[in-house]
SEPANU-442576 format. One record per atom (N, C-alpha, C): x negated, y negated, z; atom name. Coordinates in Angstrom, 2 decimals. Layout:
BEGIN
<atom><px>X</px><py>Y</py><pz>Z</pz><atomo>CA</atomo></atom>
...
END
This chain:
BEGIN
<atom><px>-0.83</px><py>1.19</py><pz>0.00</pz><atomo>N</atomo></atom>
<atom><px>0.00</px><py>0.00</py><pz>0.00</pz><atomo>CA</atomo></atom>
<atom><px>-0.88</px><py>-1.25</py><pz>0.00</pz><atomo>C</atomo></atom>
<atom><px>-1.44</px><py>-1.12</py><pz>0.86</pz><atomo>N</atomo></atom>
<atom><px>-2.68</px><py>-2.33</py><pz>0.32</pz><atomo>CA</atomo></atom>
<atom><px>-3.26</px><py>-2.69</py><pz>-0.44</pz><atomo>C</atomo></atom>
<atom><px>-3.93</px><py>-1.79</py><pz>-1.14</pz><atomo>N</atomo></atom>
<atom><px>-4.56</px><py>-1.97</py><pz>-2.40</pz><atomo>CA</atomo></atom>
<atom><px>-3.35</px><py>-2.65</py><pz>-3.27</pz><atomo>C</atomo></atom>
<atom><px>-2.19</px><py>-1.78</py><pz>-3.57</pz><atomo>N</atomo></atom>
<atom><px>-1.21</px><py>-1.94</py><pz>-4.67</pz><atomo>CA</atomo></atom>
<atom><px>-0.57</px><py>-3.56</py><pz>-4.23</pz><atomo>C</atomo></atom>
<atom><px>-0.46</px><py>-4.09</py><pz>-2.97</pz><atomo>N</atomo></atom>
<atom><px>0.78</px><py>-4.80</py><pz>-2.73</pz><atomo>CA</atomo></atom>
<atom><px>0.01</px><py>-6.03</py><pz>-2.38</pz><atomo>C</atomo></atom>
<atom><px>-1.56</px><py>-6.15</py><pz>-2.07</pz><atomo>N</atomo></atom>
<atom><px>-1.41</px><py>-6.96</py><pz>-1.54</pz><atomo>CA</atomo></atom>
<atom><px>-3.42</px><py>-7.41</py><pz>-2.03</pz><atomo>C</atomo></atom>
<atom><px>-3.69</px><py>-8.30</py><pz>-2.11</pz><atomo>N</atomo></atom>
<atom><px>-4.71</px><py>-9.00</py><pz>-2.18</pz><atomo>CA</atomo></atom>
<atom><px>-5.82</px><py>-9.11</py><pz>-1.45</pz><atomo>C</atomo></atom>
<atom><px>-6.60</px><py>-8.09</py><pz>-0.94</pz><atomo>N</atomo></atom>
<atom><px>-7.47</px><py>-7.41</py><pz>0.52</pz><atomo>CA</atomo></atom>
<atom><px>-9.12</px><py>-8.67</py><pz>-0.18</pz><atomo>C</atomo></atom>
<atom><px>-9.44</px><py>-9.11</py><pz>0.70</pz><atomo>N</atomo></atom>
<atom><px>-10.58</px><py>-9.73</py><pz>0.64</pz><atomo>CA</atomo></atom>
<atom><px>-11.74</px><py>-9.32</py><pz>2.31</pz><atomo>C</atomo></atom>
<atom><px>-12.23</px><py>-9.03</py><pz>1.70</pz><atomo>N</atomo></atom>
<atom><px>-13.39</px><py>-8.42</py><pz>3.75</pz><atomo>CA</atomo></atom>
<atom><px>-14.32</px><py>-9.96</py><pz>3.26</pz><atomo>C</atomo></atom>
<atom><px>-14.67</px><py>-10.37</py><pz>4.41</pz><atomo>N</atomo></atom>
<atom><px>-15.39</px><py>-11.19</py><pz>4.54</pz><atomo>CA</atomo></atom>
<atom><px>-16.23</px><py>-11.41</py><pz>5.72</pz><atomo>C</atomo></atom>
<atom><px>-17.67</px><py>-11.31</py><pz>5.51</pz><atomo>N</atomo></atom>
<atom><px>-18.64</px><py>-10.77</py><pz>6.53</pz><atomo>CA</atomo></atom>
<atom><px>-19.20</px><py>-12.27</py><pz>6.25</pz><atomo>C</atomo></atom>
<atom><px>-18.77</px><py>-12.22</py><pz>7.73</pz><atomo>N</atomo></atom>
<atom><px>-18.67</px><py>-13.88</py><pz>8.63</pz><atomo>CA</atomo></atom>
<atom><px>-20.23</px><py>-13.98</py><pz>8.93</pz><atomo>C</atomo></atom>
<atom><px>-21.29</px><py>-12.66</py><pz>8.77</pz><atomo>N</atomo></atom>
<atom><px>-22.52</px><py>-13.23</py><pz>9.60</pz><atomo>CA</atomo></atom>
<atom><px>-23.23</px><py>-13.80</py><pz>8.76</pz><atomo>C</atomo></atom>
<atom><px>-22.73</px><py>-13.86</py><pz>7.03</pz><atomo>N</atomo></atom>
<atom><px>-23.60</px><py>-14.68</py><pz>5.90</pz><atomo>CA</atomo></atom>
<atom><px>-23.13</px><py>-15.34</py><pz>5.62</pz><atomo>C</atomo></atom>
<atom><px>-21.45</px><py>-15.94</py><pz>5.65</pz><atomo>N</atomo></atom>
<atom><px>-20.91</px><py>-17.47</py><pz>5.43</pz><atomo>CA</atomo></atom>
<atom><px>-19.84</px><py>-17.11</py><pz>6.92</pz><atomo>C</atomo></atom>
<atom><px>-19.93</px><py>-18.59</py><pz>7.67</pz><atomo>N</atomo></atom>
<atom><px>-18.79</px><py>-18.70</py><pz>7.94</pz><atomo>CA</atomo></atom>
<atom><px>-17.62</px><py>-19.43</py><pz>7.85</pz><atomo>C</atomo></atom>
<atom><px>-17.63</px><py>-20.08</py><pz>6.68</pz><atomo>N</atomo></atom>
<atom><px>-16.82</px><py>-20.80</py><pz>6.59</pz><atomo>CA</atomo></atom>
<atom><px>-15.45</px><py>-20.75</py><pz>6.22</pz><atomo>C</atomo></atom>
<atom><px>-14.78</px><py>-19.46</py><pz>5.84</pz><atomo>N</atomo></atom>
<atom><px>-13.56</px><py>-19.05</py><pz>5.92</pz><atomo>CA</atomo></atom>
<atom><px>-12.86</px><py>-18.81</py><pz>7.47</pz><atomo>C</atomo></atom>
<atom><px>-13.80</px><py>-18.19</py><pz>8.03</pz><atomo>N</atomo></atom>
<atom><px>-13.86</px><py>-17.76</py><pz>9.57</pz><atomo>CA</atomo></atom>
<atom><px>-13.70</px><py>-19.33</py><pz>10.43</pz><atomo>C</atomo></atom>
<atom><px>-14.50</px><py>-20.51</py><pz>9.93</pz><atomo>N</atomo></atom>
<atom><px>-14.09</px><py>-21.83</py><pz>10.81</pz><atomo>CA</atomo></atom>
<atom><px>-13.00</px><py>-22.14</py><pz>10.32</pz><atomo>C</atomo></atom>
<atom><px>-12.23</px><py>-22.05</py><pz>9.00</pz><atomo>N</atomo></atom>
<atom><px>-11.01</px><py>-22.84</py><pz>8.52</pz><atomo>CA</atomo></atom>
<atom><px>-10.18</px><py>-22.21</py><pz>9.26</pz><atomo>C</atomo></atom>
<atom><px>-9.98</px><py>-20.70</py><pz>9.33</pz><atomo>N</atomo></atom>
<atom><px>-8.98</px><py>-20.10</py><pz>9.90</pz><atomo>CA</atomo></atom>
<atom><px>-8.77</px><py>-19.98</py><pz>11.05</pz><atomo>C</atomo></atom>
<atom><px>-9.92</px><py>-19.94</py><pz>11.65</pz><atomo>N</atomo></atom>
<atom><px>-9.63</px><py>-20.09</py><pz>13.44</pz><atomo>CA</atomo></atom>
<atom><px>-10.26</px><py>-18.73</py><pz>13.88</pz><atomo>C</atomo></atom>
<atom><px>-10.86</px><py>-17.74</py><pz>13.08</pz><atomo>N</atomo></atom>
<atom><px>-11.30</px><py>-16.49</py><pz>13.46</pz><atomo>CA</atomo></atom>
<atom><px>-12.29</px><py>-16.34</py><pz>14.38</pz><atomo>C</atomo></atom>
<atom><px>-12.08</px><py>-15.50</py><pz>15.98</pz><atomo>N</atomo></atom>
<atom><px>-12.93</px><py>-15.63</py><pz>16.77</pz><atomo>CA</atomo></atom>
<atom><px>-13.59</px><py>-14.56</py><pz>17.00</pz><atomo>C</atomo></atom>
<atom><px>-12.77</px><py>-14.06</py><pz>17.05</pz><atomo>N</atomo></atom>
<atom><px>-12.70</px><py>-11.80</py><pz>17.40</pz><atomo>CA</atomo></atom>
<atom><px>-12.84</px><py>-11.68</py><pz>16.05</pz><atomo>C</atomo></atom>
<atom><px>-13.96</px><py>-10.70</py><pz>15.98</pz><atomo>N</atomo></atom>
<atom><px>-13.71</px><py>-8.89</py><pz>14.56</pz><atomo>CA</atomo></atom>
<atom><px>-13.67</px><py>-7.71</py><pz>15.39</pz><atomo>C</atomo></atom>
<atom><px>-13.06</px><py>-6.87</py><pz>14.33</pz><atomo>N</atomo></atom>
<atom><px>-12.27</px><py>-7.12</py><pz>13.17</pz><atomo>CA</atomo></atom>
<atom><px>-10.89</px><py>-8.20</py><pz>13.39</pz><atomo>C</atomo></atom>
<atom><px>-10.54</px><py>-8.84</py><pz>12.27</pz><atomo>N</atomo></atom>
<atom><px>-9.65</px><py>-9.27</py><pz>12.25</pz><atomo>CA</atomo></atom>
<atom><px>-8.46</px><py>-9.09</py><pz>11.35</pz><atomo>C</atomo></atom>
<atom><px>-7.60</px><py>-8.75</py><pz>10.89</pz><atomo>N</atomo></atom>
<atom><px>-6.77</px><py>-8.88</py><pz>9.69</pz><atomo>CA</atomo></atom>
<atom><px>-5.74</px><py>-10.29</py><pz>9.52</pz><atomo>C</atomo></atom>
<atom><px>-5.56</px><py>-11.19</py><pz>8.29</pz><atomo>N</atomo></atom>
<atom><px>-4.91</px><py>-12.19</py><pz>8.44</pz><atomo>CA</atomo></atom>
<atom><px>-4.38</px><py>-12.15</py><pz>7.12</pz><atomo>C</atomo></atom>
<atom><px>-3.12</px><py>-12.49</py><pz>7.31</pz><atomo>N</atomo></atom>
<atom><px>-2.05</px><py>-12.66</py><pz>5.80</pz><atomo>CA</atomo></atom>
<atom><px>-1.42</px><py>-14.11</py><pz>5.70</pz><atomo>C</atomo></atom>
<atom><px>-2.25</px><py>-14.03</py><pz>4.37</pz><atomo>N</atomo></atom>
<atom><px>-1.64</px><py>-15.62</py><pz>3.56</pz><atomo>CA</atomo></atom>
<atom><px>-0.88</px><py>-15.41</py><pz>3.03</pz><atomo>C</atomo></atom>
<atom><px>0.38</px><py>-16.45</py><pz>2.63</pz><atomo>N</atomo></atom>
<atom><px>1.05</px><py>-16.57</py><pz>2.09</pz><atomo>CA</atomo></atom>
<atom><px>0.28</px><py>-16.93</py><pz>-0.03</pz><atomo>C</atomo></atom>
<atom><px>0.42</px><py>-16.58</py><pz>-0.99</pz><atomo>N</atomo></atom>
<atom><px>0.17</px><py>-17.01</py><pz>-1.89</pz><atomo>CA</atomo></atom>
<atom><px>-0.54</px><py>-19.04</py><pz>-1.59</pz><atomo>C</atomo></atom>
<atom><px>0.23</px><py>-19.63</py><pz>-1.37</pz><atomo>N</atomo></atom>
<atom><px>-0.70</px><py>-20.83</py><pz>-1.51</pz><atomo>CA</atomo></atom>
<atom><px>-1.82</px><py>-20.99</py><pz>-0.29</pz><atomo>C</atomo></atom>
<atom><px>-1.61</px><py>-20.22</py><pz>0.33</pz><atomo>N</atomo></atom>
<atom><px>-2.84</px><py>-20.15</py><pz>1.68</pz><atomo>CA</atomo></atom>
<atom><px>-2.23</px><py>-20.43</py><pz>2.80</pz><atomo>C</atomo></atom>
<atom><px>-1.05</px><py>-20.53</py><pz>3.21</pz><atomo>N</atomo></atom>
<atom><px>-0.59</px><py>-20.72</py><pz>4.46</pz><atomo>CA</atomo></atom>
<atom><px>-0.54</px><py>-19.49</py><pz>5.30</pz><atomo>C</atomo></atom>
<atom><px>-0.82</px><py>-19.45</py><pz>6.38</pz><atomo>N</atomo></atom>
<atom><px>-1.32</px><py>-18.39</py><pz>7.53</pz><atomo>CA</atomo></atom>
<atom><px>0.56</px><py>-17.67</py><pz>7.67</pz><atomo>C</atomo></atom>
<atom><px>0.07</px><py>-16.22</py><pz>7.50</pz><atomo>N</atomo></atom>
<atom><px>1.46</px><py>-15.70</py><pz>7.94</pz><atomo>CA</atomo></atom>
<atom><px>1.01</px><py>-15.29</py><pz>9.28</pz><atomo>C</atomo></atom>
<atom><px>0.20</px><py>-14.29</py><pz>9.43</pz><atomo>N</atomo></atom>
<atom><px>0.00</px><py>-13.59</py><pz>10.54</pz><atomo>CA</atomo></atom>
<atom><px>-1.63</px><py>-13.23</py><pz>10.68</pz><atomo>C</atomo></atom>
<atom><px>-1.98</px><py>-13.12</py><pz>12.56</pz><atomo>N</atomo></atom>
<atom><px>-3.77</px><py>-12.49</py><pz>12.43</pz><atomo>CA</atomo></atom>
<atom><px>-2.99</px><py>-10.88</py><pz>13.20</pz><atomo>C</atomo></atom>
<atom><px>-3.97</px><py>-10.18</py><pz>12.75</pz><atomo>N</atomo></atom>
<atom><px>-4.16</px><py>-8.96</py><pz>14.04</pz><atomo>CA</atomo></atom>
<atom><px>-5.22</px><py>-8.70</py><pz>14.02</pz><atomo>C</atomo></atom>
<atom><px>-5.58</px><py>-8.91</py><pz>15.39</pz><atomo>N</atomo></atom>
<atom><px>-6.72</px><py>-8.69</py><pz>15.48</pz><atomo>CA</atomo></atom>
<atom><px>-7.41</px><py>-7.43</py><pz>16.53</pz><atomo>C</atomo></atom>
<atom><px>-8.37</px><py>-7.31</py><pz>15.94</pz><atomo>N</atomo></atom>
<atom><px>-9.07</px><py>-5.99</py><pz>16.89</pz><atomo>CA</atomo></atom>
<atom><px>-8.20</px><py>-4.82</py><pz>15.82</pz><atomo>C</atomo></atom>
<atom><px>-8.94</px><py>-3.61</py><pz>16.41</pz><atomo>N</atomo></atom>
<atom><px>-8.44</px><py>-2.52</py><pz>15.38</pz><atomo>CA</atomo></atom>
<atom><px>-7.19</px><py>-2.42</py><pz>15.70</pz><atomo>C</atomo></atom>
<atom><px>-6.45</px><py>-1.77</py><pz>14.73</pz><atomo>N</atomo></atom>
<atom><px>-5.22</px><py>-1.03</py><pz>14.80</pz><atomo>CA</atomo></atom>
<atom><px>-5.03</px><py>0.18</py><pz>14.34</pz><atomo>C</atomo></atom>
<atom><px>-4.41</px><py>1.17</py><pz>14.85</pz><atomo>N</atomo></atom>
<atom><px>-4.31</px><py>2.67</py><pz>14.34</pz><atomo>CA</atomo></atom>
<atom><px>-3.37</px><py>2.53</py><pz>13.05</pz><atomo>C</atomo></atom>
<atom><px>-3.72</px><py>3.27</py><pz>11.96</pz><atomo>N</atomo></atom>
<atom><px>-3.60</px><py>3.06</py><pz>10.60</pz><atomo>CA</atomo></atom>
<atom><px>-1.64</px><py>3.16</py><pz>10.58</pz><atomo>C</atomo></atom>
<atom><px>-1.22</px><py>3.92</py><pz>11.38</pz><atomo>N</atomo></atom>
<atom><px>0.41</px><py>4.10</py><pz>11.46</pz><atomo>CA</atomo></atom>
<atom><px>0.64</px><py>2.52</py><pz>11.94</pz><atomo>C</atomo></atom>
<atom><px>0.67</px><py>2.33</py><pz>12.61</pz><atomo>N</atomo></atom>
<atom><px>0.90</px><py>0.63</py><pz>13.22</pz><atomo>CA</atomo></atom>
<atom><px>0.49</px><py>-0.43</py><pz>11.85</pz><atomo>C</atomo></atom>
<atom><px>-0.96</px><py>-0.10</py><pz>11.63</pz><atomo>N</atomo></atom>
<atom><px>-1.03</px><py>-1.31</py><pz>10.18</pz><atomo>CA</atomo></atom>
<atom><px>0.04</px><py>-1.09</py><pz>8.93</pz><atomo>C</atomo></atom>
<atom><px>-0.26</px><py>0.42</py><pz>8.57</pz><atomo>N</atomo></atom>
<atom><px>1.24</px><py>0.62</py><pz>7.90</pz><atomo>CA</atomo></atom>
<atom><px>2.53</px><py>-0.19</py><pz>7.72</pz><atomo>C</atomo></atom>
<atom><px>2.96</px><py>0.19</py><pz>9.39</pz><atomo>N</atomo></atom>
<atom><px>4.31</px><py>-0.88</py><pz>9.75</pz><atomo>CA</atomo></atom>
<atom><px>4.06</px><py>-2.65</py><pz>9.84</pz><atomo>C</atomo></atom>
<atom><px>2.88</px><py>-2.70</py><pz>9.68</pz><atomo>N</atomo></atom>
<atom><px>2.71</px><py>-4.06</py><pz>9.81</pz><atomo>CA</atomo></atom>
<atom><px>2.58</px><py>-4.35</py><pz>8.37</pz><atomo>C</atomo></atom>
<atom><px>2.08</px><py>-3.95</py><pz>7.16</pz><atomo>N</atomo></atom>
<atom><px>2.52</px><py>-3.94</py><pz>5.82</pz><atomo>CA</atomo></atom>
<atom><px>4.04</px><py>-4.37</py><pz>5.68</pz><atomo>C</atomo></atom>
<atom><px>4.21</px><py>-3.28</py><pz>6.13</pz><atomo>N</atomo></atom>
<atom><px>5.51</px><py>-3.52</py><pz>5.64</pz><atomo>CA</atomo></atom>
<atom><px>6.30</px><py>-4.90</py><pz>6.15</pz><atomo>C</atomo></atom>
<atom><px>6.37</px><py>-5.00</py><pz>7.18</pz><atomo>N</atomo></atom>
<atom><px>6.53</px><py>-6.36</py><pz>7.41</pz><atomo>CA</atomo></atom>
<atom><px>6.25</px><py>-7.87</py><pz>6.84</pz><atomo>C</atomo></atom>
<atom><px>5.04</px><py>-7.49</py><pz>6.91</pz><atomo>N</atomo></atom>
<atom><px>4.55</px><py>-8.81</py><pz>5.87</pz><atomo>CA</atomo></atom>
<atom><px>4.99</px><py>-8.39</py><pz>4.14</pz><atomo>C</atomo></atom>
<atom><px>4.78</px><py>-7.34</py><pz>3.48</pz><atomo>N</atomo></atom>
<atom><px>5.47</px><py>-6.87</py><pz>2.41</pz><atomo>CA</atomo></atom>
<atom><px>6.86</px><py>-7.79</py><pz>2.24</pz><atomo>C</atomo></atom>
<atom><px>7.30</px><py>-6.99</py><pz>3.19</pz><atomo>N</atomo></atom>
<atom><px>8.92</px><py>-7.47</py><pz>3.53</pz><atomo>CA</atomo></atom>
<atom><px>9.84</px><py>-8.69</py><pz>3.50</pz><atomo>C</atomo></atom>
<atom><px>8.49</px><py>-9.71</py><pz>3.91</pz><atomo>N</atomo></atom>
<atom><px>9.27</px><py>-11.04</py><pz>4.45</pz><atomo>CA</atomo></atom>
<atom><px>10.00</px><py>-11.58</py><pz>5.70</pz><atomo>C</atomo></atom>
<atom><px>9.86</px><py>-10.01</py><pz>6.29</pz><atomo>N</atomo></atom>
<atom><px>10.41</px><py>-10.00</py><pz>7.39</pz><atomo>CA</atomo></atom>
<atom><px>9.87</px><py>-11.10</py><pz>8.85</pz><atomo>C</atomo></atom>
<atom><px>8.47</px><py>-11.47</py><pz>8.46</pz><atomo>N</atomo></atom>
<atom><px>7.91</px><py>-12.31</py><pz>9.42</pz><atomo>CA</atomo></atom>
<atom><px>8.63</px><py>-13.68</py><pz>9.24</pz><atomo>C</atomo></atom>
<atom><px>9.56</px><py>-14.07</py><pz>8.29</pz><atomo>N</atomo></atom>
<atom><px>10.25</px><py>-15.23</py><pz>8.12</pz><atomo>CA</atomo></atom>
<atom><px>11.54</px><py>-15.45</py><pz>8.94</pz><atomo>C</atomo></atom>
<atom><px>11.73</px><py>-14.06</py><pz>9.25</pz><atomo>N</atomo></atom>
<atom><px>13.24</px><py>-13.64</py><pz>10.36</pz><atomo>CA</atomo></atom>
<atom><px>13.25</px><py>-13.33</py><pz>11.69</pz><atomo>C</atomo></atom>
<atom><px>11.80</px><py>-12.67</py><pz>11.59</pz><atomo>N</atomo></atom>
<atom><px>11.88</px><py>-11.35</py><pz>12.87</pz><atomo>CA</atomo></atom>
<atom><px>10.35</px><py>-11.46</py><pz>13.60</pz><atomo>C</atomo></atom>
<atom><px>10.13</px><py>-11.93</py><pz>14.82</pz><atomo>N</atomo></atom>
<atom><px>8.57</px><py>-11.30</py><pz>15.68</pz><atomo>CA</atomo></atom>
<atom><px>8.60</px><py>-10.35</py><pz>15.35</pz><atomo>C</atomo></atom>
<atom><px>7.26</px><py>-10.09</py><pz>14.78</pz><atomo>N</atomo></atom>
<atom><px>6.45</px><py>-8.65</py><pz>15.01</pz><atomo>CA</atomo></atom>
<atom><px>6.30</px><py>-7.91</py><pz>15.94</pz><atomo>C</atomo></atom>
<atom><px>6.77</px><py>-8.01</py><pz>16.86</pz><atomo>N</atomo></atom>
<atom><px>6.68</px><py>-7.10</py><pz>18.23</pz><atomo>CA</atomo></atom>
<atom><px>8.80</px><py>-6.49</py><pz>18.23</pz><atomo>C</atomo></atom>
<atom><px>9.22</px><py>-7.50</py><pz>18.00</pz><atomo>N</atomo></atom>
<atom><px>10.49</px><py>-6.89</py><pz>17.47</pz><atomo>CA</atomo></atom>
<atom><px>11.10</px><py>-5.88</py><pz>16.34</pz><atomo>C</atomo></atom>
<atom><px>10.01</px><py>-6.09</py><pz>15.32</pz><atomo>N</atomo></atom>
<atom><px>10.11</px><py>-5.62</py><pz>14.29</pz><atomo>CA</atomo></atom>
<atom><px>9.36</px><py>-4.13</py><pz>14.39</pz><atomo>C</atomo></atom>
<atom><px>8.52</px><py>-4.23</py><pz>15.12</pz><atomo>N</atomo></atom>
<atom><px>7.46</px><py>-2.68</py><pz>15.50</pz><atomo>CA</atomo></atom>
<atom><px>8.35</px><py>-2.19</py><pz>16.31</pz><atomo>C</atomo></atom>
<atom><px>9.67</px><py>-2.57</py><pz>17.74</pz><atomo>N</atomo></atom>
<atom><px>10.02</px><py>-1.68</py><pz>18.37</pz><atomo>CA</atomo></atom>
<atom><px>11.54</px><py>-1.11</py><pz>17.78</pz><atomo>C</atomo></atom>
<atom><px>11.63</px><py>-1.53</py><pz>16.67</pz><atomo>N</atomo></atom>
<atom><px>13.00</px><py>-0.84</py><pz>15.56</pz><atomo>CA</atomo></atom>
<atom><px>11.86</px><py>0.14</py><pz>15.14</pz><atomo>C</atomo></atom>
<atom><px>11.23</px><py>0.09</py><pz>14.36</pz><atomo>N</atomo></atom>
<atom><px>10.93</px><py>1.25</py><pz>13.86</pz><atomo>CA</atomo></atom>
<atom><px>10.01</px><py>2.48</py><pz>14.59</pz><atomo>C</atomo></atom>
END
């Protein structure tokens, strides 16, 4: 789902950091979803077990972060 749905960029903060100062990134790993023009949807940060990122796909997939907390949205499914 990632690959197919969504726009994955890794960015190793210890040779530029300057994506890492715009965004506010303090903690790695981090994961963060832009909206197409660059507006911040969501961070998670620190690992997550691959079933949980899954459901968090889908969410951001979804649109659902426009309706619903993510902590609401993880205890439906």
């Amino acid at each position: 789902m990632l690959k197919k749905d969504f726009i994955y960029v890794r960015v190793n903060v210890d040779k530029t950091d300057d994506l890492a100062r715009l965004y506010g990134v303090r903690g790695f790993p981090s994961s963060w979803f832009l909206e197409s023009a660059g507006a911040r949807v969501m961070e998670v940060p620190g690992y997550v077990d691959k079933s949980v990122f899954k459901k968090v796909l889908q969410y951001v997939k979804g649109g659902y972060y426009k309706s619903t907390d993510i902590n609401a949205y993880l205890k439906k499914k």
